[in-house]
DSSP file (Angstrom, degrees, kcal/mol; ACC not computed):
  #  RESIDUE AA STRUCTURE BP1 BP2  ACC     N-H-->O    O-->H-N    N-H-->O    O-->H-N    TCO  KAPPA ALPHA  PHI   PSI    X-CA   Y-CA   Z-CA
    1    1 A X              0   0    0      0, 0.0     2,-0.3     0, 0.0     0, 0.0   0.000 360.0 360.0 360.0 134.6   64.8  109.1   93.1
    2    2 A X        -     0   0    0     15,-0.0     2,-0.2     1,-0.0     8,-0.0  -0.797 360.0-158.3-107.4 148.9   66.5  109.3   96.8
    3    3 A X        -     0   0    0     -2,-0.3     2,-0.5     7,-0.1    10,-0.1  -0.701  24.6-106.3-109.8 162.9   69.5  111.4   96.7
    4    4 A X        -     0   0    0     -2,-0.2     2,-0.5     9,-0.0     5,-0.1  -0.584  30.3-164.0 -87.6 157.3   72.2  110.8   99.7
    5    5 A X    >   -     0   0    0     -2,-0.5     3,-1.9     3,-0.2     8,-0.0  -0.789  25.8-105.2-131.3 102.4   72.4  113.2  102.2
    6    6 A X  T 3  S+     0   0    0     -2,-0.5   149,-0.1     1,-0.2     3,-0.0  -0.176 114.4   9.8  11.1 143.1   75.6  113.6  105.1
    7    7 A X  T 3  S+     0   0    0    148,-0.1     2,-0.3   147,-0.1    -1,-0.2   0.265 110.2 102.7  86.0  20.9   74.2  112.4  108.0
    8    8 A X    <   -     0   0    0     -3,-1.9     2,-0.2   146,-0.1    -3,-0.2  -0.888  57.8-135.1-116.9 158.8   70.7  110.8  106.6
    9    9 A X     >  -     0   0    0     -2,-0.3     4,-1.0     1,-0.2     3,-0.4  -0.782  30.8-106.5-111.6 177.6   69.9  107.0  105.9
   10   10 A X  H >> S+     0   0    0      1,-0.3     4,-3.5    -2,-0.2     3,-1.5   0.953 116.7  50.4 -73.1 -42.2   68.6  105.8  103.3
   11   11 A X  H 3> S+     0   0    0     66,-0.4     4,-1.3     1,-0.2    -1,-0.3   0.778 105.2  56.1 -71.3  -7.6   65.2  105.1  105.1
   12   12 A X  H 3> S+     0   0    0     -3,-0.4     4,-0.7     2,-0.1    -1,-0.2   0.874 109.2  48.9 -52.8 -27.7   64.9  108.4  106.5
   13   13 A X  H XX S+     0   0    0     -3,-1.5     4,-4.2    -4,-1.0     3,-0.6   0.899 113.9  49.8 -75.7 -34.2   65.3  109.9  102.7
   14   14 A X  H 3X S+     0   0    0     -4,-3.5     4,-2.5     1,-0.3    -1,-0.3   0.764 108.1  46.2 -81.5 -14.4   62.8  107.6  101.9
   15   15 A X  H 3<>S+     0   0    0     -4,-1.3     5,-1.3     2,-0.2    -1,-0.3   0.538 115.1  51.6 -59.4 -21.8   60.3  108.4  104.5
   16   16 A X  H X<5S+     0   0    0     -4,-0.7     3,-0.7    -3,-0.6    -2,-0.2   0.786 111.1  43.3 -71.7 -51.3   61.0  111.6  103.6
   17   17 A X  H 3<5S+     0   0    0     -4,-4.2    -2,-0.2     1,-0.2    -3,-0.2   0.950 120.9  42.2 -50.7 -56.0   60.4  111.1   99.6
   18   18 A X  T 3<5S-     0   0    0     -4,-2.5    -1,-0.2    -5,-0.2    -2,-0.1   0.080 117.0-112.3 -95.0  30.5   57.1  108.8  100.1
   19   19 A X  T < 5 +     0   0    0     -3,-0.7    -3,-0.2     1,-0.1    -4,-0.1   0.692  59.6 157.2  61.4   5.5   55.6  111.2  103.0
   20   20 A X      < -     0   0    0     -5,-1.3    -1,-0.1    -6,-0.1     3,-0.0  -0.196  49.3 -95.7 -63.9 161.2   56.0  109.0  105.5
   21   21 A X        -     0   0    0      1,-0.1     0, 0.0     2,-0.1     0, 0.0  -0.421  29.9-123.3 -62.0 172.8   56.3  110.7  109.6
   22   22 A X  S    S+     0   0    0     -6,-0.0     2,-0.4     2,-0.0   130,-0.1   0.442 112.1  67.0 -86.3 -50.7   59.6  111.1  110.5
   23   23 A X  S    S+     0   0    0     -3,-0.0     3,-0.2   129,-0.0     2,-0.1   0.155  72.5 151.4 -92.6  32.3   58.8  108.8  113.9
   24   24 A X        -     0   0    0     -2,-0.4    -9,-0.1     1,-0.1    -4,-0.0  -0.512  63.6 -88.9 -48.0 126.5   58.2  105.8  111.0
   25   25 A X        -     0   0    0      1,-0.1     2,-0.3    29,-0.1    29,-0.1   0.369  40.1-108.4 -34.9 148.9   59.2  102.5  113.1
   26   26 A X        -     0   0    0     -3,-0.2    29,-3.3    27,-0.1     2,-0.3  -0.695  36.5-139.4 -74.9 154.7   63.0  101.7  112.9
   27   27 A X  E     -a   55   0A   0     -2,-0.3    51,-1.9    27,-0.2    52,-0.6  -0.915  22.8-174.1-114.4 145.4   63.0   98.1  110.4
   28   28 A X  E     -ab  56  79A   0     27,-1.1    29,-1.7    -2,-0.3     2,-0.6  -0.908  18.0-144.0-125.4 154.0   65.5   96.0  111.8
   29   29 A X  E     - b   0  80A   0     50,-2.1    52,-1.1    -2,-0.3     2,-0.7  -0.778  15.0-166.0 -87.0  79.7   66.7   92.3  109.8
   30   30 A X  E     + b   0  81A   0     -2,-0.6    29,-0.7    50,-0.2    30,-0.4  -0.480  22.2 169.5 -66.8 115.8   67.3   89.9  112.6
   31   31 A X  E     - b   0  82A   0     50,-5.4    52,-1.1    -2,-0.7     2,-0.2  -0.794  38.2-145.4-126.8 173.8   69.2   87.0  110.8
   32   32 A X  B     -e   61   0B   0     28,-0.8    30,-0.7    -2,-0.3    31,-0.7  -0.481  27.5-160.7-142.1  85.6   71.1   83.9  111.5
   33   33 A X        +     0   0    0     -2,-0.2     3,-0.3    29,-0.2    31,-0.2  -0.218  44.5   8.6 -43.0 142.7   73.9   83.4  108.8
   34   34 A X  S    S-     0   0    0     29,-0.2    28,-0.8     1,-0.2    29,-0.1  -0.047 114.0 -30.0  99.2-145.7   75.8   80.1  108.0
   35   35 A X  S    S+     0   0    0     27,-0.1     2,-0.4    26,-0.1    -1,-0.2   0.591  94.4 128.4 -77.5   5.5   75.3   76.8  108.9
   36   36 A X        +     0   0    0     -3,-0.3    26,-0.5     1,-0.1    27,-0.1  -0.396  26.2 170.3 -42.2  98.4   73.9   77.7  112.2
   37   37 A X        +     0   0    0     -2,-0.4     2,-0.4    24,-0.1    -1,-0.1  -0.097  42.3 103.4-150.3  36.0   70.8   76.4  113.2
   38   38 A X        +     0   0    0      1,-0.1    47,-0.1    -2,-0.1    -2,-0.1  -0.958  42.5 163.6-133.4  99.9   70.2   77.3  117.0
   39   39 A X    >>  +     0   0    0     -2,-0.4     3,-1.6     2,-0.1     4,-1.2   0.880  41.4 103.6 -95.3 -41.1   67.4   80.4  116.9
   40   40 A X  H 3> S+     0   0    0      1,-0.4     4,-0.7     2,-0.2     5,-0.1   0.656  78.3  52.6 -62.7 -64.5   66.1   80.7  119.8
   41   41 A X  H 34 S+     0   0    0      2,-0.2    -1,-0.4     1,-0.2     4,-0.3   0.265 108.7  49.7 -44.8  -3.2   68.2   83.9  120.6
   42   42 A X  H <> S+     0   0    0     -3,-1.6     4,-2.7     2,-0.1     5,-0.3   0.600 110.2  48.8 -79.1 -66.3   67.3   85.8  117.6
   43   43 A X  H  < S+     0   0    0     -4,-1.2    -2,-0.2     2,-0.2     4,-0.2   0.466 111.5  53.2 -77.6   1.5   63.7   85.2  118.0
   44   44 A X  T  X S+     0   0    0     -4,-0.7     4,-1.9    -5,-0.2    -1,-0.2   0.867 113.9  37.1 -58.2 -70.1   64.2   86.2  121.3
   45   45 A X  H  > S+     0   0    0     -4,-0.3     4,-1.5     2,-0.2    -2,-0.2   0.759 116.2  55.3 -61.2 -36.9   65.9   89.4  120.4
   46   46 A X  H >X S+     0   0    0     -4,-2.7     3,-1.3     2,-0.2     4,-1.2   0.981 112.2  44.6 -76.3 -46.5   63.2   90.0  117.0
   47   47 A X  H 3> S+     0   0    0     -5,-0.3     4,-2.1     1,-0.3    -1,-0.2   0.931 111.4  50.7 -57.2 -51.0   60.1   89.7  119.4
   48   48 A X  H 3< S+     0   0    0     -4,-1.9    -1,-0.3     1,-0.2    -2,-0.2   0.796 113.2  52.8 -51.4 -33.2   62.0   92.0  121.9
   49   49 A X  H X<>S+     0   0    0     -4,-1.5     5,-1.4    -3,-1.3     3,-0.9   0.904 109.4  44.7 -35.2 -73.1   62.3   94.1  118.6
   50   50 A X  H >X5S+     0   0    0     -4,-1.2     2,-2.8     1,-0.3     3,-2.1   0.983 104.0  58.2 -61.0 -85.7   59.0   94.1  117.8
   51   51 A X  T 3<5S+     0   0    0     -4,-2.1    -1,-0.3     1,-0.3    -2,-0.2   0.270  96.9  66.9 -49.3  23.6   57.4   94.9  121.3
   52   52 A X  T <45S-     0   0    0     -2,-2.8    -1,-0.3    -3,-0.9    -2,-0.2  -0.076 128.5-101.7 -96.7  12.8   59.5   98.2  121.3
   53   53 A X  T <45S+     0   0    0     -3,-2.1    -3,-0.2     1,-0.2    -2,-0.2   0.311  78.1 146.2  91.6  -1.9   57.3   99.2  118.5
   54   54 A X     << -     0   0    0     -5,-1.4     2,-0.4    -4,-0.6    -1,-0.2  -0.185  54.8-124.6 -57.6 163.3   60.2   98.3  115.7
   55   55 A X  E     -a   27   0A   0    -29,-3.3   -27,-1.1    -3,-0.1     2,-0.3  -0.955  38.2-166.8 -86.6 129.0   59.3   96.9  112.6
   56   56 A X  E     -a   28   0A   0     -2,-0.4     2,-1.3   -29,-0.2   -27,-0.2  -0.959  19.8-166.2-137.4 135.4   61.4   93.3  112.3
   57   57 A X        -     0   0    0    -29,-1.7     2,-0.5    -2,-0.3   -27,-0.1  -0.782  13.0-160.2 -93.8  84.4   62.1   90.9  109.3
   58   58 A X        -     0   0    0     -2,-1.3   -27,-0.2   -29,-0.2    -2,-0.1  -0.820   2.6-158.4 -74.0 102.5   63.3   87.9  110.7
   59   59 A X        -     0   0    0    -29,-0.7   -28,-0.2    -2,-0.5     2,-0.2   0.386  30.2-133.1-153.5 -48.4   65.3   85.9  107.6
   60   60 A X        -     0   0    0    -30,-0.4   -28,-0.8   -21,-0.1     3,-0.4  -0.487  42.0 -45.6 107.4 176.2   65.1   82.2  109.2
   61   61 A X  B    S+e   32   0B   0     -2,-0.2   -28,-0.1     1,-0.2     3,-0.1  -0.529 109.6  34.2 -95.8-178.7   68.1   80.1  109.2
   62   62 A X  S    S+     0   0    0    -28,-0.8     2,-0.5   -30,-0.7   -29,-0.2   0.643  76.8 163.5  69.4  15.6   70.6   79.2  107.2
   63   63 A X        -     0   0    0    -31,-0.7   -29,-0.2    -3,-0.4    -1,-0.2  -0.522  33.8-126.7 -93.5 124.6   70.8   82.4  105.4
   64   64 A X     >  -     0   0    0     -2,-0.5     4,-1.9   -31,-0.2     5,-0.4  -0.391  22.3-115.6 -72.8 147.7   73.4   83.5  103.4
   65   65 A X  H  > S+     0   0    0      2,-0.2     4,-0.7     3,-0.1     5,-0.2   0.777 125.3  44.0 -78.3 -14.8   75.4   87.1  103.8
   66   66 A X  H >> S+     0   0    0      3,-0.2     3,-4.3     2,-0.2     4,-1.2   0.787 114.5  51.2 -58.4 -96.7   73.7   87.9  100.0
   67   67 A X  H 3> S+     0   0    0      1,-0.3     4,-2.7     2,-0.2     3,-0.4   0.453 114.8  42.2  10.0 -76.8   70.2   86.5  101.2
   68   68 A X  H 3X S+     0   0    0     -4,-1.9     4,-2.8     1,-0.3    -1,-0.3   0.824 110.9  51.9 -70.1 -17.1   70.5   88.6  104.0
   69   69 A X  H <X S+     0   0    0     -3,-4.3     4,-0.9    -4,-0.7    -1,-0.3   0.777 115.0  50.2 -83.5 -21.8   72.0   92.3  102.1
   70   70 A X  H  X S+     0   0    0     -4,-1.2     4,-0.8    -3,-0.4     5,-0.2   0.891 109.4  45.6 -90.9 -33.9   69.1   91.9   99.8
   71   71 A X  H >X S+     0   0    0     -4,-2.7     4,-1.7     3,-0.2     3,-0.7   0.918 111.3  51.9 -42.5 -49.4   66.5   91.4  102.3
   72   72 A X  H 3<>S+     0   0    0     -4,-2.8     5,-0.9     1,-0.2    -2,-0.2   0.841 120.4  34.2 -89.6 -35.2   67.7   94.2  104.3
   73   73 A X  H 3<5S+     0   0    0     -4,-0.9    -1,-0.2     1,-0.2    -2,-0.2   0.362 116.8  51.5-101.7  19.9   67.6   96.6  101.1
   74   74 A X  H <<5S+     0   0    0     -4,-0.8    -2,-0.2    -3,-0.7    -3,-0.2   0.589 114.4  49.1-103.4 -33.8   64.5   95.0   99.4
   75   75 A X  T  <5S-     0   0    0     -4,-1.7    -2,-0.2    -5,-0.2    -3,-0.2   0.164 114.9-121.3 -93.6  -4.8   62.9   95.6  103.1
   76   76 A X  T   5 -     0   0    0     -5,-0.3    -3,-0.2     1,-0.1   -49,-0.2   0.809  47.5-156.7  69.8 -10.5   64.2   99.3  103.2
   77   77 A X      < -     0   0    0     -5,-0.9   -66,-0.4    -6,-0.2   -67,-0.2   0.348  38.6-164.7 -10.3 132.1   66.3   98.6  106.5
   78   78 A X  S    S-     0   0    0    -51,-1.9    31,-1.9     1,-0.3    73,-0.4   0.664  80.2 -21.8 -78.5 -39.2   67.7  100.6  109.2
   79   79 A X  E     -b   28   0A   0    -52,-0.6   -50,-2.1    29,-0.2     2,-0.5  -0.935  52.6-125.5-179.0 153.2   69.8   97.9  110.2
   80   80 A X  E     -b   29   0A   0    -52,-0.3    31,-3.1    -2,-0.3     2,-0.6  -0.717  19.1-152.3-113.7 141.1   70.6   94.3  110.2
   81   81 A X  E     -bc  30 111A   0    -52,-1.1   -50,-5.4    -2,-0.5     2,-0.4  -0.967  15.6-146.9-121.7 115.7   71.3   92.0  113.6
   82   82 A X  E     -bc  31 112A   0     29,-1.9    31,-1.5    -2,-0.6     2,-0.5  -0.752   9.9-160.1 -52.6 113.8   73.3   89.2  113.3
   83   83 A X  E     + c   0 113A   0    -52,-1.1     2,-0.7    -2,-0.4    31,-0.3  -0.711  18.8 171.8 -95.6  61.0   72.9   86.4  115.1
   84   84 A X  E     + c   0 114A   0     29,-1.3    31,-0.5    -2,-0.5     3,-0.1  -0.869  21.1 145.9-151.3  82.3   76.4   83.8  115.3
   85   85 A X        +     0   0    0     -2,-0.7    -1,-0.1    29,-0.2    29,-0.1   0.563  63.4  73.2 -99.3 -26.4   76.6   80.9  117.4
   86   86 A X  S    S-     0   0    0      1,-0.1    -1,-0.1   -50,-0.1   -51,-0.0   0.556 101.5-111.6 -76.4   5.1   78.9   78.7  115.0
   87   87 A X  S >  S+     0   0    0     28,-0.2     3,-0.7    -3,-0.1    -1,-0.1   0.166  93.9 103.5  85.8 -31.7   82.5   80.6  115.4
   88   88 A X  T >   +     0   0    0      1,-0.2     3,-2.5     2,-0.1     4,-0.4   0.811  39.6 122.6 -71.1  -4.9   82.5   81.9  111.7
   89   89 A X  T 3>> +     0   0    0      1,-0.3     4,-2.3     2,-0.2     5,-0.6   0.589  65.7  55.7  18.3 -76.1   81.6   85.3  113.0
   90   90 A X  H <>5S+     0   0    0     -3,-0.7     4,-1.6     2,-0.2     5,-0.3   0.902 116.9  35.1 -55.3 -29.6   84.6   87.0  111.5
   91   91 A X  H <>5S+     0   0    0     -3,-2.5     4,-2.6     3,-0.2     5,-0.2   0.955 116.9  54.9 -84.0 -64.1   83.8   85.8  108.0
   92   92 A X  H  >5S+     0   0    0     -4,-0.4     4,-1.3     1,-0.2    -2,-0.2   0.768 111.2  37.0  -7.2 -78.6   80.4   86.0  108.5
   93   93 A X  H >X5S+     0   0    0     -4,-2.3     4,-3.0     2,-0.2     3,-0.7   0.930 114.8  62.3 -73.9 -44.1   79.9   89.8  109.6
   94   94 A X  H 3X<S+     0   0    0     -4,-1.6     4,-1.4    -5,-0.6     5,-0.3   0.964 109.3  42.9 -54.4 -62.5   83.1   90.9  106.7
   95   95 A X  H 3X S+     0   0    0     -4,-2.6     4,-0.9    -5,-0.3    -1,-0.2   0.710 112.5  47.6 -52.3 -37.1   81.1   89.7  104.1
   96   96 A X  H XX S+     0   0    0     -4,-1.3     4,-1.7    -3,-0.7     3,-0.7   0.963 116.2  49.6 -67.8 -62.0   77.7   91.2  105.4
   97   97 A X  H >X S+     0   0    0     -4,-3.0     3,-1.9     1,-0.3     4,-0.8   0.892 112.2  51.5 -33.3 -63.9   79.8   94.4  105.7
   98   98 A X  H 3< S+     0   0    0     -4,-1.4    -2,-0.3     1,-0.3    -1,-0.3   0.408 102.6  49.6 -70.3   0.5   81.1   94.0  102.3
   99   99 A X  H <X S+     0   0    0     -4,-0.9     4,-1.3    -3,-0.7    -1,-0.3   0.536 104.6  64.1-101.8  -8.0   78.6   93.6  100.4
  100  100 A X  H <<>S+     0   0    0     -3,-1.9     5,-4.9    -4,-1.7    -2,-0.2   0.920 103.8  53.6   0.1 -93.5   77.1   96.6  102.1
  101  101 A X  T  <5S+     0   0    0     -4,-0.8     3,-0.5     1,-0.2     5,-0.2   0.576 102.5  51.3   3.3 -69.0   79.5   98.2  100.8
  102  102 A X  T  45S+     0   0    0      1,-0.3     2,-0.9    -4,-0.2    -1,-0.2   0.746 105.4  50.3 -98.3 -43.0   79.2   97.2   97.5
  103  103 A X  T  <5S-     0   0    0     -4,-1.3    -1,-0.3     1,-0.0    -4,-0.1  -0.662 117.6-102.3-103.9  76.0   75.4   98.0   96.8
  104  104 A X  T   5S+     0   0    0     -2,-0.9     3,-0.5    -3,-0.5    -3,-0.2   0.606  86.1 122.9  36.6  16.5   76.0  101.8   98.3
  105  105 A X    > < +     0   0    0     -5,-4.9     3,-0.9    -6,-0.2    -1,-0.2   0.149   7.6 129.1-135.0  64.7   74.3  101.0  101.7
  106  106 A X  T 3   +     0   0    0     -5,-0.2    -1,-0.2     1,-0.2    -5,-0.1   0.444  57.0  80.1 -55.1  -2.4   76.4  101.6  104.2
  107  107 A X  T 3  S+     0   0    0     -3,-0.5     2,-0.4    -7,-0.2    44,-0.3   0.868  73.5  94.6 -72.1 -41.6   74.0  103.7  106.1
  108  108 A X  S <  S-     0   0    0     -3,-0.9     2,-0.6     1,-0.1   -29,-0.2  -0.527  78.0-129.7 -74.6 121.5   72.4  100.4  107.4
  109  109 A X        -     0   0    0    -31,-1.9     2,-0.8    -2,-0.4   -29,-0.2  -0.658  14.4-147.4 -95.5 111.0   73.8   99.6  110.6
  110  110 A X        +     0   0    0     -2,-0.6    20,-2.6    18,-0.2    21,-1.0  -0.600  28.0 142.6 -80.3 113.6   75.1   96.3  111.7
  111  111 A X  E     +cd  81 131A   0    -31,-3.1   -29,-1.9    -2,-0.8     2,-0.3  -0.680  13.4 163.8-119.2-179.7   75.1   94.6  115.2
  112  112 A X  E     -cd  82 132A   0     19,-3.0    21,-2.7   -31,-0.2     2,-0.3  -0.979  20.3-137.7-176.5-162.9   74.8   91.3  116.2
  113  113 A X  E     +cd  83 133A   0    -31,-1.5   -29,-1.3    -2,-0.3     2,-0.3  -0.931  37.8 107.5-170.0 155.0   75.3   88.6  119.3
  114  114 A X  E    S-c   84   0A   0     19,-0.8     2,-1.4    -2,-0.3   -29,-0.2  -0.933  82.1 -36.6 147.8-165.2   76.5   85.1  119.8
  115  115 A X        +     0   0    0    -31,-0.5     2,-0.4    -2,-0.3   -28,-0.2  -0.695  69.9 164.6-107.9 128.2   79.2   83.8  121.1
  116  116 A X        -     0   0    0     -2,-1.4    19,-0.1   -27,-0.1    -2,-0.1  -0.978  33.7-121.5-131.0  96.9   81.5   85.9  120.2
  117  117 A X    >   -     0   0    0     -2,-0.4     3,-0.5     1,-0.2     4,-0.3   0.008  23.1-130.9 -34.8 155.1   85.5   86.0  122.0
  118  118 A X  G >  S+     0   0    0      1,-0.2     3,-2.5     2,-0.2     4,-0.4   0.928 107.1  68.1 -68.4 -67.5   86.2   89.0  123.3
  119  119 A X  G 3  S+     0   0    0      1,-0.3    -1,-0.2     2,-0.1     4,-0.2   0.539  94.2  60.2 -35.4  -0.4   89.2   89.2  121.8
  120  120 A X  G <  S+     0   0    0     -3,-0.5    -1,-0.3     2,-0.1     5,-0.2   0.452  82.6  92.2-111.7  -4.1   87.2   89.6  118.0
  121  121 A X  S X> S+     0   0    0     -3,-2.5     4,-2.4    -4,-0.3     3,-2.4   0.980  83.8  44.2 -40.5 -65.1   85.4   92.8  119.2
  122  122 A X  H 3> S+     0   0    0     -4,-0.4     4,-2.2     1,-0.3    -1,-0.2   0.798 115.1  44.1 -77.6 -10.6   87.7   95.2  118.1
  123  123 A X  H 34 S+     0   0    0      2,-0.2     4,-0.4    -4,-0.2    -1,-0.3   0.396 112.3  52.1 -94.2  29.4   88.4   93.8  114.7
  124  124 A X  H <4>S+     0   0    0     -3,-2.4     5,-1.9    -4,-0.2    -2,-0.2   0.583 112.4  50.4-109.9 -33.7   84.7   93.2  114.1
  125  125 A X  H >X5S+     0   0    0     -4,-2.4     3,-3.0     3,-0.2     4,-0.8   0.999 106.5  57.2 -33.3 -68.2   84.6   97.1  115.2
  126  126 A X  T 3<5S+     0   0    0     -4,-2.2    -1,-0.2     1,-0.3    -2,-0.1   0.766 102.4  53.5 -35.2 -48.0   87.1   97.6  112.7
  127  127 A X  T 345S-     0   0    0     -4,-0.4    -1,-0.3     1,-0.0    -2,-0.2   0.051 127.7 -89.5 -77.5  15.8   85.2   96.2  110.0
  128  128 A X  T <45S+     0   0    0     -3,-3.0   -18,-0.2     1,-0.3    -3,-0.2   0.517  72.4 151.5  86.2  15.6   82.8   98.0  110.5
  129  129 A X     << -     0   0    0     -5,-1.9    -1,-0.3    -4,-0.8   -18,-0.2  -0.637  36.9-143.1 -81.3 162.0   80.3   96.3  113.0
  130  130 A X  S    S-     0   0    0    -20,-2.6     2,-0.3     1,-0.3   -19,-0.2   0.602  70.3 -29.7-118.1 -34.0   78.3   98.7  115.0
  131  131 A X  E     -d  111   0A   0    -21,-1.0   -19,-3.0    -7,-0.1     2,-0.5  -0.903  54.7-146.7 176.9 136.8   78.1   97.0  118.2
  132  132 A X  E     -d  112   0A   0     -2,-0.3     2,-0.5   -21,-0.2   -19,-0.3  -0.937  15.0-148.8-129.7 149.4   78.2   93.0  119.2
  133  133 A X  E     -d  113   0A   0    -21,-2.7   -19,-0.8    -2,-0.5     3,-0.1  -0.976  16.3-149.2-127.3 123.6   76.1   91.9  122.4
  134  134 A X    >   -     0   0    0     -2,-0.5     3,-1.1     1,-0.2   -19,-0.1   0.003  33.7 -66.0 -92.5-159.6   77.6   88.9  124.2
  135  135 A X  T 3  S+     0   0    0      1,-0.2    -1,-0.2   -21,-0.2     3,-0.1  -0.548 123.9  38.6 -80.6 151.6   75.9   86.1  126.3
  136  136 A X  T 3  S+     0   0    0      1,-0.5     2,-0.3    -3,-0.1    -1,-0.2   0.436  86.5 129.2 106.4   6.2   74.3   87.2  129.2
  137  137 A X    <   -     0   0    0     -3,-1.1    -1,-0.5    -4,-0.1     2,-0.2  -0.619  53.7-118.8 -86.6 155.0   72.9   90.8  127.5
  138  138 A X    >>  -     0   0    0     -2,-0.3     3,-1.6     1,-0.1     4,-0.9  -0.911  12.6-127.8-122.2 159.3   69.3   91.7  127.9
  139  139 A X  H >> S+     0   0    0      1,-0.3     4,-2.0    -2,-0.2     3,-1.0   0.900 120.4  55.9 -74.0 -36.9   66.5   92.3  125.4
  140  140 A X  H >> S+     0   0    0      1,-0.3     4,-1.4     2,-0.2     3,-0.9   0.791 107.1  46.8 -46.1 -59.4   66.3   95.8  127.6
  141  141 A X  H <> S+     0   0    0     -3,-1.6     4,-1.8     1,-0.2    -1,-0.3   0.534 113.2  51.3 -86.2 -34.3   70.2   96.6  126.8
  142  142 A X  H <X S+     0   0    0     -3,-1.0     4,-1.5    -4,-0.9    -1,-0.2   0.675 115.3  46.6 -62.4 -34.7   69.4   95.6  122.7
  143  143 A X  H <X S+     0   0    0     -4,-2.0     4,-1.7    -3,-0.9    -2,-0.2   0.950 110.5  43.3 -25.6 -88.6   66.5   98.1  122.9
  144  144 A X  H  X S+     0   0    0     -4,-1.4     4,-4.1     2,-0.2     5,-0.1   0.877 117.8  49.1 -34.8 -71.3   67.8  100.6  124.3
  145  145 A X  H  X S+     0   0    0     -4,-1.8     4,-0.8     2,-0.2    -2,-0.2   0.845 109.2  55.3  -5.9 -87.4   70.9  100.1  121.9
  146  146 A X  H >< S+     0   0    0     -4,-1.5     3,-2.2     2,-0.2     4,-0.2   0.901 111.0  40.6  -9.9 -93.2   68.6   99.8  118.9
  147  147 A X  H 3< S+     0   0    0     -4,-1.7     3,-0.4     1,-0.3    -1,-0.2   0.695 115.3  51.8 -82.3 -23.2   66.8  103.2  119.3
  148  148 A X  H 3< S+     0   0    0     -4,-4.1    -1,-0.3     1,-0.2    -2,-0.2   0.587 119.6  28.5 -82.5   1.5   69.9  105.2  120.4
  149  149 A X  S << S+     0   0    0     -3,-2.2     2,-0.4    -4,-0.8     5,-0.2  -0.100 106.7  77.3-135.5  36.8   72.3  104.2  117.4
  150  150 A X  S >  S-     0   0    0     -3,-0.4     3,-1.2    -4,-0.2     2,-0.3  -0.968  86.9 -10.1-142.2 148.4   70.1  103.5  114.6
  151  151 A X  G >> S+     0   0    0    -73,-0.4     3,-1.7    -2,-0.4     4,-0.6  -0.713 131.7   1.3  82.9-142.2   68.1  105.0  111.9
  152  152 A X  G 34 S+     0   0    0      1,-0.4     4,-0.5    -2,-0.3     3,-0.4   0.832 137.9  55.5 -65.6 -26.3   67.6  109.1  112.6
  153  153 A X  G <4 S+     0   0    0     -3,-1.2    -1,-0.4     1,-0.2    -2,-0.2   0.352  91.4  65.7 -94.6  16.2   69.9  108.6  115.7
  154  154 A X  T X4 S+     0   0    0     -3,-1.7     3,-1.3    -5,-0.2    -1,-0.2   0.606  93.7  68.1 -87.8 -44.4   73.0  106.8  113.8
  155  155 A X  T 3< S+     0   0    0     -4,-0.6    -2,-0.2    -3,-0.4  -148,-0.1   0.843 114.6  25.1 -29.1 -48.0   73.3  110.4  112.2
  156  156 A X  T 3         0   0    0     -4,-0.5    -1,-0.3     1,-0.1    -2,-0.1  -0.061 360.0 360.0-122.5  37.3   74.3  111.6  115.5
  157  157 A X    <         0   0    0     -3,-1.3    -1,-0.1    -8,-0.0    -2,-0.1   0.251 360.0 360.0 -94.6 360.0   75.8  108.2  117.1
């Protein structure tokens, strides 16, 4: 059984439980919620994932904000990326959040990209979003991102 700990995620505890190193790849869930159906940027972003040594479950389209909060804690996730080209964003990422929420695993960190107003960054902050990357970011700047605010380094983010 993994207990919580302050300032652990759940996949550290569990790397911790099952022996795993400590420098286990971060698992990321690159997804593309709703009716969306323009990838290209995702699989952009998962592959960039991957060739930083992450481990990444990329979820397909069409996926729903359940779909994707049971992939990301059936997959043991560090953290889920959003993908959001269609404008629901706001609905989109509260639900993800809340249902989070709702099966304890708020530890697992949410970001995402699309086209995204400015003017919805700070309530998608609000809600808990970790960090939203607009057009014109680079897989380097998602990377980077990535390995400094997630997993052991979200503890101290």
């Amino acid at each position: 059984m993994l207990l919580h700990h302050p300032g652990r995620t759940a996949a550290s505890a569990y790397r911790e439980a099952h022996h795993m190193p400590a420098t286990s790849p971060l698992r990321v869930v690159v997804a593309k919620p709703g009716l969306d159906g323009h990838d290209r940027g995702a699989k952009v972003v998962a592959r960039a994932l991957r060739d930083a040594g992450m481990e990444v479950i990329y979820t397909g389209l069409h996926q729903t904000p359940e779909q994707i909060v049971e992939t990301a804690i059936a997959e043991d996730a560090d953290a889920i990326g959003l993908s959001v080209l269609s404008g629901a964003h706001m609905t989109l990422f509260k639900k993800v959040r809340e249902l989070l929420t709702e099966r304890d695993a708020d530890d697992i960190v949410v970001f995402g990209g699309g086209i995204i107003p400015e003017a919805d960054l700070q309530p998608l902050a609000e809600l808990g979003v970790h960090k939203i990357f607009t057009p014109g970011a680079t897989t380097v700047e998602i990377v980077e991102w990535v390995r400094a605010n997630v997993g052991d380094a979200s503890a101290t983010a």
